[in-house]
Backbone as a printed PyTorch tensor [residue, N CA C, xyz], in Angstrom:
tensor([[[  0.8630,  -1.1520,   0.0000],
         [  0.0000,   0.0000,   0.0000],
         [  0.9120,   1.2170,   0.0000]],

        [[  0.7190,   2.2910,  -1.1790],
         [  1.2900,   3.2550,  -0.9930],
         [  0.5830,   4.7620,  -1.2920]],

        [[  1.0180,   5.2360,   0.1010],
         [  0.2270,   6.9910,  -0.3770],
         [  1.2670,   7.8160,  -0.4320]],

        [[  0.7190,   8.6090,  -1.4910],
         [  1.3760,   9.6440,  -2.0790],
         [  1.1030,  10.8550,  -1.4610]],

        [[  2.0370,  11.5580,  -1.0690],
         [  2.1420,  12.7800,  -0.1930],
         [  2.8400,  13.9060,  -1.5680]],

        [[  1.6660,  15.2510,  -1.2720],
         [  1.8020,  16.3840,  -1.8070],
         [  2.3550,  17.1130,  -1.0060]],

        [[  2.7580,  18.3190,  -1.5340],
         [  3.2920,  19.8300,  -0.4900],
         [  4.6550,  20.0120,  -1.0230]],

        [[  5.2600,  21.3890,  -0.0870],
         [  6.5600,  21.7990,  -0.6830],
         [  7.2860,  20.8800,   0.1160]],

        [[  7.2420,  20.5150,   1.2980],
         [  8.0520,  19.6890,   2.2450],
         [  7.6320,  18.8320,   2.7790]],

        [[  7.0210,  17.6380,   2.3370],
         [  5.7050,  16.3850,   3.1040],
         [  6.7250,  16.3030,   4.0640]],

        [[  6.4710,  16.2500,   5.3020],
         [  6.8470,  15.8750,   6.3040],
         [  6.3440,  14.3510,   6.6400]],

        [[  7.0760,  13.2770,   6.6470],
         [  7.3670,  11.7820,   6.0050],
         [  7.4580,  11.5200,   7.9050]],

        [[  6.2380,  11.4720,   8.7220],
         [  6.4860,  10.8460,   9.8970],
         [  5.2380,   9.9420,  10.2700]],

        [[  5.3740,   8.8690,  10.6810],
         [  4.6360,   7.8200,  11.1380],
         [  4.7710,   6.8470,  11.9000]],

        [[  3.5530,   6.0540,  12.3450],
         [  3.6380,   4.5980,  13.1630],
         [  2.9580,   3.6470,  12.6770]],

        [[  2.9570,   2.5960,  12.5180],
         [  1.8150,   1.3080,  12.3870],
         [  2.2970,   0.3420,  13.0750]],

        [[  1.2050,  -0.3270,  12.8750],
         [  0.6280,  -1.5720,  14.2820],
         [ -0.1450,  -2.2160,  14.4810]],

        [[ -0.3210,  -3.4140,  14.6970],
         [ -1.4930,  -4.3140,  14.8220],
         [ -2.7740,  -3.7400,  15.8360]],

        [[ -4.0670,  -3.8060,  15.2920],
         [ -4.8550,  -3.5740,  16.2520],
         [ -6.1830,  -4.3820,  16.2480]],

        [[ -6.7630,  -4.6620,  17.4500],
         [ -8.0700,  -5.8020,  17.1720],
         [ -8.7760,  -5.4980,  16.1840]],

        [[ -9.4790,  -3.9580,  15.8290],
         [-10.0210,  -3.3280,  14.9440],
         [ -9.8750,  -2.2680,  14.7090]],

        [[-10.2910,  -1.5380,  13.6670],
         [-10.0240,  -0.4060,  13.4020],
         [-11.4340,   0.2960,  14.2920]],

        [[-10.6060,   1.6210,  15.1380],
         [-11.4540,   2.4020,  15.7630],
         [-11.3920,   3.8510,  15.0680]],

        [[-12.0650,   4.5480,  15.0270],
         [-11.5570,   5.9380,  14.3350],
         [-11.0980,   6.8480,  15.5540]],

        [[-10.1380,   7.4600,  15.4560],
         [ -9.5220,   8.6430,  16.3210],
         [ -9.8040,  10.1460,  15.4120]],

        [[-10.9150,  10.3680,  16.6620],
         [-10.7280,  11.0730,  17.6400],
         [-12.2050,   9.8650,  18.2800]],

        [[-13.0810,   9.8870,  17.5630],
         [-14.4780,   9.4220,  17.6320],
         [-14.3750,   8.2050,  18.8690]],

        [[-14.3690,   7.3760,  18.4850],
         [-13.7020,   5.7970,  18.9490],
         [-14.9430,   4.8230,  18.5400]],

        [[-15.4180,   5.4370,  17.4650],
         [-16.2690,   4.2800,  16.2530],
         [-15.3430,   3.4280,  15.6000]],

        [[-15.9730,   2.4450,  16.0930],
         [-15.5430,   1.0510,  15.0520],
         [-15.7630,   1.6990,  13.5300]],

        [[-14.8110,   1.5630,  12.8060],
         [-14.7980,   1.4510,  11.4140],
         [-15.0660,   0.2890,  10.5550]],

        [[-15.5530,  -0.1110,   9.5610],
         [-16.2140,  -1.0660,   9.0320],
         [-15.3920,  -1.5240,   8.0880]],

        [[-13.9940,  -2.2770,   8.3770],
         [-12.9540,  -2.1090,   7.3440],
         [-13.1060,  -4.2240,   7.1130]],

        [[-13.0470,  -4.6360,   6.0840],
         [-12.5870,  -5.8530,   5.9400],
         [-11.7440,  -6.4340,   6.3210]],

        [[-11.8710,  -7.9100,   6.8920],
         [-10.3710,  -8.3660,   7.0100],
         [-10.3160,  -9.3220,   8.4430]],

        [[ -9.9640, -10.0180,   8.1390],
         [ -9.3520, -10.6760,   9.7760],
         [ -8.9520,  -9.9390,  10.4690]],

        [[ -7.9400,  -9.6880,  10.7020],
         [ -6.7280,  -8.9570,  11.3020],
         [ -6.3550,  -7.7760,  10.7410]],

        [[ -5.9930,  -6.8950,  11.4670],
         [ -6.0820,  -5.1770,  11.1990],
         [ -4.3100,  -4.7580,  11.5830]],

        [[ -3.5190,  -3.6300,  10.2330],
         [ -2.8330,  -2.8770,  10.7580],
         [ -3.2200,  -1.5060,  11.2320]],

        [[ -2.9060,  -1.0700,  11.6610],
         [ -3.4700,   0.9380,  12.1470],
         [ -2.1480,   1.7380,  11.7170]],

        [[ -2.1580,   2.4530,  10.4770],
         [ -1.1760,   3.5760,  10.0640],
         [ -1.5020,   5.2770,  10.4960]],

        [[ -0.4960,   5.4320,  10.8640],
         [ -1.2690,   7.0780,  11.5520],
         [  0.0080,   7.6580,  10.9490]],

        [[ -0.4840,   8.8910,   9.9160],
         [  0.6830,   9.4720,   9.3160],
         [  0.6190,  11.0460,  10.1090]],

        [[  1.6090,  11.7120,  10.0820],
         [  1.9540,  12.5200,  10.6810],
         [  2.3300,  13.9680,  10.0060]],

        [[  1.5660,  14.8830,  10.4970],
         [  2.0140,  16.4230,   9.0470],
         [  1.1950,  16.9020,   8.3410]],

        [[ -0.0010,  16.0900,   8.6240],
         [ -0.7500,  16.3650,   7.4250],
         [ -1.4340,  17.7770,   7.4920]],

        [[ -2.0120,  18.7110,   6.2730],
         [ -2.4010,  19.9070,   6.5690],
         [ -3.4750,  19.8210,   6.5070]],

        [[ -4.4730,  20.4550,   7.8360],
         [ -6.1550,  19.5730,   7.9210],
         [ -6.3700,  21.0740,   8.0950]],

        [[ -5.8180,  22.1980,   7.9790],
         [ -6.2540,  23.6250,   8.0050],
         [ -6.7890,  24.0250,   6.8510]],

        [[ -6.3860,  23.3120,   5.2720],
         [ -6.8460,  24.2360,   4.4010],
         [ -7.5440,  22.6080,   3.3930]],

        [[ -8.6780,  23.5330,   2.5000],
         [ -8.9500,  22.7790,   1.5680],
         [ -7.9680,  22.3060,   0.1470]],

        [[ -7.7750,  21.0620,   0.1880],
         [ -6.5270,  20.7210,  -0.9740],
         [ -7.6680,  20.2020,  -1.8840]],

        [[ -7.8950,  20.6500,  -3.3480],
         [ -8.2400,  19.3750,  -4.1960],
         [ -7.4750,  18.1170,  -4.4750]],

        [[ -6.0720,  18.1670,  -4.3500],
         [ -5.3900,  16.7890,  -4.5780],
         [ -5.3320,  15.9660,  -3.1600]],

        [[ -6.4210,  16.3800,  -2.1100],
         [ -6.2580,  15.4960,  -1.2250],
         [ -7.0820,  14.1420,  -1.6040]],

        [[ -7.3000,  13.1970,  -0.8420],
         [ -7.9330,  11.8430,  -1.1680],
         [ -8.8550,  11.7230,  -0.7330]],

        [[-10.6440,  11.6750,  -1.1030],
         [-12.0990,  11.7450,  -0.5440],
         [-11.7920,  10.4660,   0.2810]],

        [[-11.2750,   9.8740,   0.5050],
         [-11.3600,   8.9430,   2.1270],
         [-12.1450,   7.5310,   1.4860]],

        [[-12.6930,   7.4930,   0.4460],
         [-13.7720,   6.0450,   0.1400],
         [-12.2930,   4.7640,   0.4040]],

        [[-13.0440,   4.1870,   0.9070],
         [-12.5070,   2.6920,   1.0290],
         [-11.9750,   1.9580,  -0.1600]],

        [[-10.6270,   1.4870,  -0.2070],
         [ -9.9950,   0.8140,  -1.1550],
         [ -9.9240,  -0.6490,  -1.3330]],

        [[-10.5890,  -1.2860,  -2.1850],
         [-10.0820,  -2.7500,  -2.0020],
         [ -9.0080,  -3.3350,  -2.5050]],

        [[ -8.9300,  -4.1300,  -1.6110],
         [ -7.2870,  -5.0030,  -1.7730],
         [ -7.1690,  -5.8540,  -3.2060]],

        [[ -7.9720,  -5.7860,  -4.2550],
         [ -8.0500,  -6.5500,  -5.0030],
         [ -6.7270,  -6.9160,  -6.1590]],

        [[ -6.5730,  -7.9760,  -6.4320],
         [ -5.5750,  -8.2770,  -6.5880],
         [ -4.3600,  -8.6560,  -6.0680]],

        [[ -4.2670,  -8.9670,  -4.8460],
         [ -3.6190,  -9.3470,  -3.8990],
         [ -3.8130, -10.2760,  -2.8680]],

        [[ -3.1540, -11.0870,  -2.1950],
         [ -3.4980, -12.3920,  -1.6020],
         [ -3.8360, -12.0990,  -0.1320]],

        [[ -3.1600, -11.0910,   0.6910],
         [ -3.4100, -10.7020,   1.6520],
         [ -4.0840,  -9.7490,   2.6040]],

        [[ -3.9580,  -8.3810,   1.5550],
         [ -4.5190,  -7.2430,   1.9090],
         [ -5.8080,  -7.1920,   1.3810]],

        [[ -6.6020,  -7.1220,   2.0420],
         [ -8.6150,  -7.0400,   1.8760],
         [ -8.9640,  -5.2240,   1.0700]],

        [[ -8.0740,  -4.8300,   2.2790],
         [ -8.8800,  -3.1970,   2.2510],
         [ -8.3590,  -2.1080,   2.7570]],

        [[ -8.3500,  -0.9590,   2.3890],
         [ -7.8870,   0.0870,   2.7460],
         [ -8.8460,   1.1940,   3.7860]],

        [[ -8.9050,   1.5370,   4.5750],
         [ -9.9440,   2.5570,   4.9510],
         [ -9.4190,   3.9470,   5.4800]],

        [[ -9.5530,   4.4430,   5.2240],
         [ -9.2500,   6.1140,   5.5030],
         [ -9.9690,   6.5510,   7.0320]],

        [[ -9.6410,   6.5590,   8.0510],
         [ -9.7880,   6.8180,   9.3910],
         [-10.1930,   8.1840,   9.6040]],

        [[-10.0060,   9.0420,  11.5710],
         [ -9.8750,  10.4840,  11.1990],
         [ -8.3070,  11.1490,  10.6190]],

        [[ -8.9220,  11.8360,  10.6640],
         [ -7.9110,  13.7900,  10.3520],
         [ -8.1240,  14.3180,  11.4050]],

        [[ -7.1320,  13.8190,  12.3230],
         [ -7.1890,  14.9330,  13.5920],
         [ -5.8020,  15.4090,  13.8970]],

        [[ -5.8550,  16.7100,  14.2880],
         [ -5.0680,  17.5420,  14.2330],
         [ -3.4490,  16.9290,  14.1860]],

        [[ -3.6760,  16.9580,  12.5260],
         [ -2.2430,  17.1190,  11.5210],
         [ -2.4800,  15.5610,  11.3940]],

        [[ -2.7700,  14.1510,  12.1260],
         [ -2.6660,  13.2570,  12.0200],
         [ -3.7550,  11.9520,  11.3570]],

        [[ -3.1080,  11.6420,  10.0430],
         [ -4.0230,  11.1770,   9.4270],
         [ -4.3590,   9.3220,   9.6930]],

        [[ -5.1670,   8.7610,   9.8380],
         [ -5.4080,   7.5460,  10.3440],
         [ -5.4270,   6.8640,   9.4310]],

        [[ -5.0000,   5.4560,   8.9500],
         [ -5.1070,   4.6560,   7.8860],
         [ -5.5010,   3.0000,   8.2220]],

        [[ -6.1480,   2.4930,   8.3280],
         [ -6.3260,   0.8530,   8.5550],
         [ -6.4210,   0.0130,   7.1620]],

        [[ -5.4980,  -0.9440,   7.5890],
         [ -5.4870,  -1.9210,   6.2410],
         [ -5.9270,  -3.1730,   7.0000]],

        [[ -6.7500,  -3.8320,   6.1010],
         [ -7.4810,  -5.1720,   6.3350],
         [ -6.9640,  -5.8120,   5.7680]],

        [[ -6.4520,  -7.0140,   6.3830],
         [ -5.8300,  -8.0580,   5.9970],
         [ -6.6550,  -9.4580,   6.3870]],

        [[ -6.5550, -10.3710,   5.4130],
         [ -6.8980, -11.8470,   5.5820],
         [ -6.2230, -12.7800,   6.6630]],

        [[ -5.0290, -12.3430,   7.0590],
         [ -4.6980, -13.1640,   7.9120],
         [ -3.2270, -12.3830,   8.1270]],

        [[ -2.8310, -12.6710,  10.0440],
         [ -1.4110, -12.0850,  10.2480],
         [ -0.4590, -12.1990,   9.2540]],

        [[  0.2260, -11.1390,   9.0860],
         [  1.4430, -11.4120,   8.2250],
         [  2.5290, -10.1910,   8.3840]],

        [[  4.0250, -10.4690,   8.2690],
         [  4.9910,  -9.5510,   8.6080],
         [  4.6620,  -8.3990,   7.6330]],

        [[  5.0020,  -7.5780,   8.2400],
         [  5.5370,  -6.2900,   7.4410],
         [  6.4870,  -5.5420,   7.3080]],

        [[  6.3200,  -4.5370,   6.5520],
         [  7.7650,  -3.1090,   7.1110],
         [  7.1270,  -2.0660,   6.8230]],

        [[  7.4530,  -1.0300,   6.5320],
         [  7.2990,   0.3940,   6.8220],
         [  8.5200,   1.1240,   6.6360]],

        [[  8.4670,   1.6030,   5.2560],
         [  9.3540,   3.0680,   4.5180],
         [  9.1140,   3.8880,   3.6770]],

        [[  9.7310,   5.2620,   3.6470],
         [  9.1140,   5.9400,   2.6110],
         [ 10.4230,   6.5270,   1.8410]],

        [[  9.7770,   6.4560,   0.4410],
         [ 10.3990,   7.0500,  -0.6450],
         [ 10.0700,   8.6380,  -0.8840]],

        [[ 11.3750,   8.6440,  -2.1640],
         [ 11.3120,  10.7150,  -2.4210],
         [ 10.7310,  10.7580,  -3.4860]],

        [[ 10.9250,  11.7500,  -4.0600],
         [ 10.7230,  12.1440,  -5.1280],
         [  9.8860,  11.0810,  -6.1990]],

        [[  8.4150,  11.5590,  -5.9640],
         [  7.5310,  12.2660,  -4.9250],
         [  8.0480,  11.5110,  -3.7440]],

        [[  7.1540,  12.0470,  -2.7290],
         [  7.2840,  11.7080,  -1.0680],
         [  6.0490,  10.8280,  -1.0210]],

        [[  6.4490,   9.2400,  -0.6690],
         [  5.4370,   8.5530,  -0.7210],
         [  5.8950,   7.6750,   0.8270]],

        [[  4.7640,   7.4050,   1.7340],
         [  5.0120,   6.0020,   2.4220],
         [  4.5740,   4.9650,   1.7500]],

        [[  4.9700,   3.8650,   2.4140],
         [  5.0150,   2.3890,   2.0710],
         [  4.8630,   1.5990,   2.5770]],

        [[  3.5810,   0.9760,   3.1610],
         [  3.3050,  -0.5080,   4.0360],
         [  3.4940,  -1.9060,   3.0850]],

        [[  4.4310,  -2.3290,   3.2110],
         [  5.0950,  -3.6000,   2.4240],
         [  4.1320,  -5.0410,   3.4030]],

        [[  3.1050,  -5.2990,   2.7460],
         [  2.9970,  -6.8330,   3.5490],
         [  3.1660,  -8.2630,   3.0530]],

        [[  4.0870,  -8.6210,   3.7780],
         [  4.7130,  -9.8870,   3.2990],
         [  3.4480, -10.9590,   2.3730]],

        [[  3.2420, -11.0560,   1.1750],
         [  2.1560, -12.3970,   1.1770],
         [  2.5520, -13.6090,   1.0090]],

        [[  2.4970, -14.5730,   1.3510],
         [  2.5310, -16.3180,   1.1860],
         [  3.4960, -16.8840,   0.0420]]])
């Protein structure tokens, strides 16, 4: 899974992590994401002050084409920090890096 970060300086900071389900932050609604087993990506920087058209309307992504990953879901936007849950079919390793030019992160999940 990879998102693409706009701006003059994307500020490239984050965490992910296994979680029972996806909850939304700030709310603490269950999110309705597919999948056995859940990672939680929370990116960091984001600008939630102004309206961007190249930002991303949040609809849910499916994993299609892939053996492991179900789904993508777009979480909150709370202050600067953007929430991401990926649905997965079943535990599996990962990593976590991001590339330049553009400024993109990168949830790598191992499949079978």
């Amino acid at each position: 899974m990879v998102l693409d970060l706009t701006g003059d300086e994307p500020v490239l900071g984050w965490f992910v992590g296994p979680v029972d389900e996806g909850v939304e932050d700030p709310t603490g609604f269950v999110l309705d994401v597919e999948g056995e087993t859940f990672l939680q990506l929370g990116v960091r920087g984001i600008d939630w002050t102004t309206e961007s058209p190249q930002r991303y309307d949040g609809d849910p992504v499916a994993g299609a084409g892939t053996e492991v990953l179900t789904e993508v879901v777009f979480g909150g936007l709370f202050e600067g920090q953007q929430q991401v849950v990926l649905g997965l079919r079943e535990e599996a390793d990962y990593r976590i890096f991001s590339l330049s030019d553009p400024a993109r992160i990168v949830v790598d999940v191992r499949h079978p």
